[in-house]
N, C-alpha and C positions, 0 to 999 in steps of 0.2 A: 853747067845747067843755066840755062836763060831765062829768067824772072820777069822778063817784061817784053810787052808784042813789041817787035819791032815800025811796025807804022807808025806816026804821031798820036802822040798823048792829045784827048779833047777834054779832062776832065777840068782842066784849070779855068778863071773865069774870063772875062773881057772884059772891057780892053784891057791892056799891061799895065799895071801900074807903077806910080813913079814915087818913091821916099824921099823927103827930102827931110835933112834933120843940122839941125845950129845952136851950137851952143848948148847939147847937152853933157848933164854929168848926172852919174848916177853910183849908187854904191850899198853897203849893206850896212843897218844902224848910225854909227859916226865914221865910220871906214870908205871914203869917197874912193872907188876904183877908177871912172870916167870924167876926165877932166875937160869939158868945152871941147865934145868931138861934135865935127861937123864933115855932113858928109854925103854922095846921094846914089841912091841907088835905082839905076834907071832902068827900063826894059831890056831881057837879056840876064845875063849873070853875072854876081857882083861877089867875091871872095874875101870875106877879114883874112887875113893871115898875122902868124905872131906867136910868140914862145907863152907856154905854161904862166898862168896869172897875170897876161896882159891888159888881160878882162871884155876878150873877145865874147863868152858868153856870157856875161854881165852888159855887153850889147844888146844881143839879141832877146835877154830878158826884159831889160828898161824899156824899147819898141813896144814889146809883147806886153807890158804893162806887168809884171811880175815882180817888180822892186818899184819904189820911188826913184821919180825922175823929175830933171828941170831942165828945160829949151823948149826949142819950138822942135815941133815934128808934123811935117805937111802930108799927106796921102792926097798926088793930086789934087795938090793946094788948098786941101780942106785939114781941116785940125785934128791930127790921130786924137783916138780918145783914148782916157786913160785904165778906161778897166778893160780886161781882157777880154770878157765876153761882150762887149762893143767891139775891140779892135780884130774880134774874130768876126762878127759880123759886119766889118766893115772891108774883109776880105783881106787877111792875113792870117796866116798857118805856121805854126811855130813846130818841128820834129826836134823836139830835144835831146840835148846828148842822153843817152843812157835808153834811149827809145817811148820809155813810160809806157809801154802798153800795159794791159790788163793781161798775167799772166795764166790766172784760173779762167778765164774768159777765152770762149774760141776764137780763130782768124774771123770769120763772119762777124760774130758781136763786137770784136773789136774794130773794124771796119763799118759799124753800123753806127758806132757811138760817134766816127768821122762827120756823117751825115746827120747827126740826132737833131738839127734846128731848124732840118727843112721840113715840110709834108710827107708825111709815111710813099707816096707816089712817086713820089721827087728822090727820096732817099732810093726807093729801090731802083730808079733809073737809073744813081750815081752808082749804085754797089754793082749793076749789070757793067757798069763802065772798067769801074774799076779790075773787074774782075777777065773785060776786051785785054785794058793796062794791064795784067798783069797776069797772065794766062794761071803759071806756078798758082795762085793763090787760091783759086777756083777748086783747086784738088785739093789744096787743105784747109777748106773753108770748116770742119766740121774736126781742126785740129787745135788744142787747147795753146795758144800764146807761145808760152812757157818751154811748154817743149821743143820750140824752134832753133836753130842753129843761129847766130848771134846776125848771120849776116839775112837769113831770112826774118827773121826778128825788126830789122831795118825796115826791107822791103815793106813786111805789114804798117810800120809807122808809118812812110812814106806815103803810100796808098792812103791811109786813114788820115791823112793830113790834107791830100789829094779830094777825100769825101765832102769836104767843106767844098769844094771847086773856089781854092783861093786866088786873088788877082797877084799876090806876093805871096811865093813861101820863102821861110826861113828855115835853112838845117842845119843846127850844132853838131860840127865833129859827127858829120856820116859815115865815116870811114874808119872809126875808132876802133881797133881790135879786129880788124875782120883781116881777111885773108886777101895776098896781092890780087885774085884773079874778082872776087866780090867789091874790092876797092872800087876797081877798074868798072866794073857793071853799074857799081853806084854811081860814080861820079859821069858816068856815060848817060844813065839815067833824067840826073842835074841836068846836063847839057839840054837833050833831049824836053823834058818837061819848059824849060826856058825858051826853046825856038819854038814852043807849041803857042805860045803866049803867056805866058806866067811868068812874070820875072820873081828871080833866086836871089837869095841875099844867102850865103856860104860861108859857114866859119869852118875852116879846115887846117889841119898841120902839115898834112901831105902835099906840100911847097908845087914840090914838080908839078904833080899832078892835077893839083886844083889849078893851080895856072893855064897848066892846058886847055881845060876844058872851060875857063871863067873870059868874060869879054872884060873884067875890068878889078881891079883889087885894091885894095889898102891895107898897109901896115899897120897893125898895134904892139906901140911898145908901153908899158908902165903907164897904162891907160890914156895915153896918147898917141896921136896918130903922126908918123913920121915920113910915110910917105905913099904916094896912091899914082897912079894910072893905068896905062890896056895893061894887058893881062901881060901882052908879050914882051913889053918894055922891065915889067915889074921881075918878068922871070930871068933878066940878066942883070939885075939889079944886085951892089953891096949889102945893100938895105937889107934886105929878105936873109940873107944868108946870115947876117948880124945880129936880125932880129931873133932867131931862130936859134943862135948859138948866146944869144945872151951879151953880146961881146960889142965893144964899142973902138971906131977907127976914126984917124981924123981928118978921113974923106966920107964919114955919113952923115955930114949935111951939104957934100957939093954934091953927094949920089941922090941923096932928098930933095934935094932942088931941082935937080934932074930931072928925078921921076914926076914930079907936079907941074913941073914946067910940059911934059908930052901928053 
């Protein structure tokens, strides 16, 4: 089953925007996760990758303004702001792992609440779009959240992330629990939304796969970054396979080197 129109995505906004981020760390109470990551994430699609508590979604939060953070963080060289409903209006979309929709709430209401900050005209423009994006959803506009299968559950967050028409989205763990063949449609998706204009910022585990389809990655190990470049250098990389099994050798800082140097 095919979830989304094969044409190009127009819902994202313009131009692409560029992250640039130095020197942050962020963490929870007195518990620092991120320690002075520096990093950028440019038009196109940009992938964390990293084993269980590297605090790749403690990333994606500190950006999002969701925890306390300190560095500089540029949105085309202007200064992220730090509450979340500015850095949503300043055109960044955050689809969290676990999805967060509104379960007792239909596909449409949840979809609407995407768009809740524009003019009731303007929303119904983007829900007509969304609904081009994503044919599947249209037929279960009038189906309660909840009762969705995990990987259509996605798709709805996607889309309602998409309602903002962000210049950046951000997606935690898209691909979590779902089934090989919905992986594949998600992370095809990513791709897709990214050459539309929107550029992706991607926290994923599925290694192979998000390599595939990401123009560019970095590593997180133990809330530091150990190594980053294209996508296709990263994916025959020691690094990634170390980072991933937990495990340390004592060519992972000529393989680090490597990778920052391409």
């Amino acid at each position: 089953m095919m979830w989304y129109q094969r044409a190009p995505f127009v819902l994202g906004g313009t131009p692409e925007a560029e992250l640039w981020v130095d020197g942050l760390s962020a963490g929870y109470g007195n518990f620092l996760v991120l320690r002075n990551i520096s990093l950028e994430v440019k038009p196109g699609l940009t992938v964390i990758l990293g084993p269980n508590g590297a605090g790749k979604s403690t990333l994606l939060k500190a950006i999002n303004g969701l925890i306390p953070r300190s560095g500089i963080l540029l949105l085309d060289g202007e200064e992220l702001p730090e509450k979340t409903n500015a850095i949503v209006k300043a055109g960044i979309a955050l689809v969290a792992e676990g999805r967060q929709l509104f379960p007792q709430m239909t596909v449409l209401e949840n979809l609407e609440l995407g768009g809740w900050l524009v003019a009731k005209l303007e929303r119904a423009r983007r829900l007509e779009q969304a609904f081009a994006d994503f044919p599947k959803l249209r037929d279960r506009a009038n189906q309660l959240a909840g009762t969705m299968s995990g990987g259509e559950q996605q798709m709805v967050a996607v889309a309602r992330a998409m309602m903002s028409a962000p210049r950046l989205l951000m997606l935690d763990e898209p691909s979590l629990g779902l089934a090989p063949r919905m992986v594949d449609e998600l992370l095809g998706i990513a791709r897709r939304i990214a050459d539309s204009g929107t550029t992706v910022l991607m926290v994923e585990q599925n290694v192979r796969k998000a390599l595939s389809v990401a123009d560019r990655g970095y590593v997180l190990e133990r809330g530091s970054l150990i190594a980053s470049g294209p996508a296709v250098l990263l994916s025959r990389s020691s690094v990634v396979r170390e980072a991933y099994l937990g495990a340390q050798s004592v060519d992972t800082a000529a393989s680090a080197a490597a990778a920052r140097r391409a």
